[in-house]
ZAMARGU-4260 file (C-alpha; in steps of 0.2 Angstrom, whole numbers, plus 5000, padded with zeros to 4 digits):
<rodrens>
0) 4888/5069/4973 | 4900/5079/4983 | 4905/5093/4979 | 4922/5094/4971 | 4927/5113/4978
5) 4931/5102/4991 | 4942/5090/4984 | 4953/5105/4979 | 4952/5111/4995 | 4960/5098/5003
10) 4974/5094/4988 | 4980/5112/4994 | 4980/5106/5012 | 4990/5090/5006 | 5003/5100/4996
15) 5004/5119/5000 | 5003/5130/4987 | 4988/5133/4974 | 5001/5127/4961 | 5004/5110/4966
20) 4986/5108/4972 | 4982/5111/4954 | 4997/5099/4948 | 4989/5085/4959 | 4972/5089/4952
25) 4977/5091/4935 | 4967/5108/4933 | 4973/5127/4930 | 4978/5134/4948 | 4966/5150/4942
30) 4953/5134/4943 | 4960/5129/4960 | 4959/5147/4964 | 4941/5148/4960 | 4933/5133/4969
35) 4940/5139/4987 | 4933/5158/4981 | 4918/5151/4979 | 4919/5136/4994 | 4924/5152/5005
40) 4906/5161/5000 | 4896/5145/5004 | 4903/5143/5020 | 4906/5161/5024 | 4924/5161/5030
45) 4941/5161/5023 | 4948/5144/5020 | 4967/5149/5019 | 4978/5162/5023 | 4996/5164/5017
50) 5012/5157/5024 | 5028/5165/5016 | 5026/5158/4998 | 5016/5145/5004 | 4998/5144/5011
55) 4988/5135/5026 | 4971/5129/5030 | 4960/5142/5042 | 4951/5134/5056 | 4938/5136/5045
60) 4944/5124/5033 | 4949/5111/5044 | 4928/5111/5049 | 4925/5111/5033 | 4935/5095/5029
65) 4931/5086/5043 | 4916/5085/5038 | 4921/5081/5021 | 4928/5064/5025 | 4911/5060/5034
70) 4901/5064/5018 | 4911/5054/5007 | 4911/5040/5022 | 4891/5042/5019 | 4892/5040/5001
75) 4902/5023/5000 | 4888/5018/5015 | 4873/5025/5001 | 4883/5014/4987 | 4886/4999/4996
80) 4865/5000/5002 | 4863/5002/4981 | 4872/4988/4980 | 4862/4975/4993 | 4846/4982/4981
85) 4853/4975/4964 | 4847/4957/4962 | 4851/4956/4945 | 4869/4955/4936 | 4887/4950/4943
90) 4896/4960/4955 | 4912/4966/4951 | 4926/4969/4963 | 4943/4977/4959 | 4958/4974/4970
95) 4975/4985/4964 | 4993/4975/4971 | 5009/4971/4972 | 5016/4958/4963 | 5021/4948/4976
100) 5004/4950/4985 | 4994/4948/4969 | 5005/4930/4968 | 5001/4924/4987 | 4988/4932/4993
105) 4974/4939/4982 | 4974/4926/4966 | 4971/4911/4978 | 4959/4923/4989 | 4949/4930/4973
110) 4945/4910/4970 | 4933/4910/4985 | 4921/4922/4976 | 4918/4913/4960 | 4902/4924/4963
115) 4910/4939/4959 | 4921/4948/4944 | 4937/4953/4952 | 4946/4962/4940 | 4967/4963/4948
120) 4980/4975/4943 | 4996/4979/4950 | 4997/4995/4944 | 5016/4998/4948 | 5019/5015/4939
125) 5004/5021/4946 | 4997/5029/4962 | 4987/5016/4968 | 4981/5027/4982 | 4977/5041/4971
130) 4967/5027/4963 | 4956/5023/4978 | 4952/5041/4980 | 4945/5042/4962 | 4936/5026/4963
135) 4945/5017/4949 | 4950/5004/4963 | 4941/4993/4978 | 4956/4989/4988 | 4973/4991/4988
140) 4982/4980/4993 | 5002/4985/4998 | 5014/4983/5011 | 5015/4993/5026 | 5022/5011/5023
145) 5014/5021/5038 | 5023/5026/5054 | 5014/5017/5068 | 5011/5034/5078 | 5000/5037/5060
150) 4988/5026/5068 | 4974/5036/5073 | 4962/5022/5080 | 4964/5004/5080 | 4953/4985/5083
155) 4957/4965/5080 | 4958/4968/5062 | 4955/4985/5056 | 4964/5002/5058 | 4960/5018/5051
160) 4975/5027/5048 | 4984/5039/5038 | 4991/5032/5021 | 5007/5035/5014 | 5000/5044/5000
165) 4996/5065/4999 | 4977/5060/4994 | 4971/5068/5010 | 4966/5049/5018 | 4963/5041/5029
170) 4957/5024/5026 | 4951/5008/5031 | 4964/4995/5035 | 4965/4977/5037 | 4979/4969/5041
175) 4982/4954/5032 | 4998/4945/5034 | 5015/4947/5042 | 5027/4937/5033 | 5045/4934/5036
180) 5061/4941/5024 | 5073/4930/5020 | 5090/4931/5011 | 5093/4922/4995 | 5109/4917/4988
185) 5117/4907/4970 | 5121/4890/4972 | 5141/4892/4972 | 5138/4909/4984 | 5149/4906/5000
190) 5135/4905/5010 | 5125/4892/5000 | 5129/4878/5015 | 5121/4889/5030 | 5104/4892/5037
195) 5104/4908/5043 | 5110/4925/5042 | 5112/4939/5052 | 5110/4954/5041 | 5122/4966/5046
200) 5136/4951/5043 | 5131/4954/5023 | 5134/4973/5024 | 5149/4968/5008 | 5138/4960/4999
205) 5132/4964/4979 | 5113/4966/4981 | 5098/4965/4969 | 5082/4978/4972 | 5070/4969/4974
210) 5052/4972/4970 | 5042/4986/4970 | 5052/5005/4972 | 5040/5014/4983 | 5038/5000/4997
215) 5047/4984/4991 | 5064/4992/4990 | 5060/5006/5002 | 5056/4994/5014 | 5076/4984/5012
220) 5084/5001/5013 | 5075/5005/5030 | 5080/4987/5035 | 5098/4992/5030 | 5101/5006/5039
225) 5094/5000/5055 | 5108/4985/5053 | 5119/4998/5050 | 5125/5000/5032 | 5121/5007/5015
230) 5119/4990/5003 | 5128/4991/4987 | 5114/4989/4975 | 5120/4986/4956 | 5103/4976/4947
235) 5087/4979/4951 | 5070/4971/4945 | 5051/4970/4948 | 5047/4955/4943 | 5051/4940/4957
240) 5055/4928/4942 | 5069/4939/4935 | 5075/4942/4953 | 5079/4923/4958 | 5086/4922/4941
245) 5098/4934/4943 | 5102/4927/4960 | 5104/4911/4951 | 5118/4916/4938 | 5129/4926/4954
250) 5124/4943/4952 | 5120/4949/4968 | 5109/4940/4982 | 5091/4947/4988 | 5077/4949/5000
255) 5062/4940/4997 | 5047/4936/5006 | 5044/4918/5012 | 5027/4918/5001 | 5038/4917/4987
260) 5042/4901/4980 | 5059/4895/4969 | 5058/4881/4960 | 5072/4867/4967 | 5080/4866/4950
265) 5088/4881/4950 | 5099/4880/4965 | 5096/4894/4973 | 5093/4894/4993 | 5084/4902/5005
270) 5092/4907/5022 | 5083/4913/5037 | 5086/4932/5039 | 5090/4939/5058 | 5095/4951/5067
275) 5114/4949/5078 | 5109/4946/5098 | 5092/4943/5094 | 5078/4933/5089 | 5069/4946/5078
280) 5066/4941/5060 | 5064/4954/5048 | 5048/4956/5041 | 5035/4965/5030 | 5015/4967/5033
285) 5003/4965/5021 | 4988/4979/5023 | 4972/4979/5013 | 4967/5000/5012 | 4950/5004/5008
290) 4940/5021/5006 | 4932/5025/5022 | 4913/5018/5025 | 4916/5006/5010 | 4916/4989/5021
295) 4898/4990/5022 | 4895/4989/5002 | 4892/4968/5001 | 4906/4965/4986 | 4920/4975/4995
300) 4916/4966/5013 | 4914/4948/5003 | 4934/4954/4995 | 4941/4958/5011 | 4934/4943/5019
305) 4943/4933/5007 | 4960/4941/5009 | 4961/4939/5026 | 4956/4921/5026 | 4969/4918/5015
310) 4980/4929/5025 | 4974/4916/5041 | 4977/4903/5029 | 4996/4907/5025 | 5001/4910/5045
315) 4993/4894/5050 | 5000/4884/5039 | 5016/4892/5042 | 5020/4897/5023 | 5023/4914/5027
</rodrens>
């Protein structure tokens, strides 16, 4: 219902260049070319000028898109008013993760909407923002990748901020849970007797990548660095199973979120992760991301509801 000049109009805001706006798109740059001709003849003003080899959004353009996000905000609203119309047939609600969220978080929240057909996917080798854009996914839910100074506006619960994507956001946030890191270690590992750990005092350890590439890991290398060392990473694994295992067997030790359990039998242990000369924990936040003006349709508010109940859940009880 809206019209897709614009969408190629704001890929070459996101990336630069005709080329790699039609590289995102997956169309002919001569295609790309066209829409913002003709976009530019509706509108009757340039929408870019060149920059070197590179090209930039008019002022123009940035009305134009503005304005953009507030008709595609509209249309979810239009949807989700469809939706509160439909008496008949089950709802279905799709929720892309990762792993470790899908584990903790959504399975046990998607069981308060027996109501609903949730459909979950983890999605790892995919954009999963690039998926909320195209409406191939309801929510996304991921860890915390955005600067804080990305925040544009913010409440209790929900933010609306720019996502660490090049989709041209922003979204809808909820925040879900903040959960502790902790460090695990093998049975015979020299620290298996100790509690806690500061960080920086494991700078010479062999370490497992843990988790997802583009936030899991990403996340442990920022936390690296601010401890003040590189971490020598020689395994690596997505799945949370084959991570404790290898910890188990003395390859390496890893980070892993407190939702995550081990089972007793296989020795490993969990230590309390800190910082020297202070009393901050590590941590990672849990954020549900939805396309603007989608709360309102019934099945994505009844979703998000759920998440963050079970998010409430987890911090009260003091699993996470």
């Amino acid at each position: 219902m809206i019209d897709p000049r614009l969408k190629s109009l704001a890929a070459v805001r996101d990336t630069g260049t005709v080329t790699a706006a039609a590289a995102l798109l997956h169309v002919t740059p001569s295609t790309i070319s066209q829409h913002l001709r003709g976009l530019a003849r509706v509108v009757g003003a340039d929408l870019v000028e060149p920059v070197g080899r590179n090209v930039r959004l008019t002022p123009a353009a940035e009305v134009v898109l503005a304005h953009a996000t507030a008709l595609n905000a509209e249309w979810e609203r239009t949807l989700a008013d469809l939706a509160a119309l439909r008496a008949a047939g089950r709802a279905r609600l799709r929720i892309s993760a990762v792993a470790s969220a899908i584990v903790a978080l959504v399975c046990p929240a998607v069981a308060r909407l027996p109501e609903i057909a949730v459909e979950i996917g983890e999605d790892a080798v995919r954009d999963r923002f690039r998926m909320l854009a195209e409406s191939e996914t309801d929510i996304v839910v991921t860890l915390d990748a955005t600067p804080p100074d990305a925040v544009l506006t913010t409440s209790a619960d929900t933010a609306r901020t720019a996502a660490p994507t090049d989709d041209g956001g922003p979204w809808e946030v909820r925040e879900l849970l903040t959960e502790p890191l902790d460090v695990i270690v093998g049975p015979g590992h020299r620290l298996a007797g100790t509690d806690r750990v500061g960080l920086s005092a494991l700078a010479a350890e062999t370490w497992i990548g843990a988790g997802d590439l583009i936030d899991q890991q990403a996340l442990f290398l920022r936390l690296c660095a601010q401890a003040g060392f590189t971490p020598h990473l020689r395994h690596d694994a997505l799945d949370w199973g084959a991570i404790i295992a290898l910890v188990e067997y003395g390859h390496g030790i890893a980070l892993l979120p407190r939702t995550i359990r081990i089972a007793p039998e296989s020795g490993v242990r969990r230590l309390e992760l800190g910082w020297p000369d202070s009393h901050t924990v590590p941590h990672r936040r849990l954020r549900a991301y939805i396309r603007p003006g989608s709360a309102t349709h019934p099945t994505i508010a009844a979703g998000l509801e759920a998440l963050t109940a079970e998010g409430r859940r987890l911090a009260d009880t003091g699993t996470a």
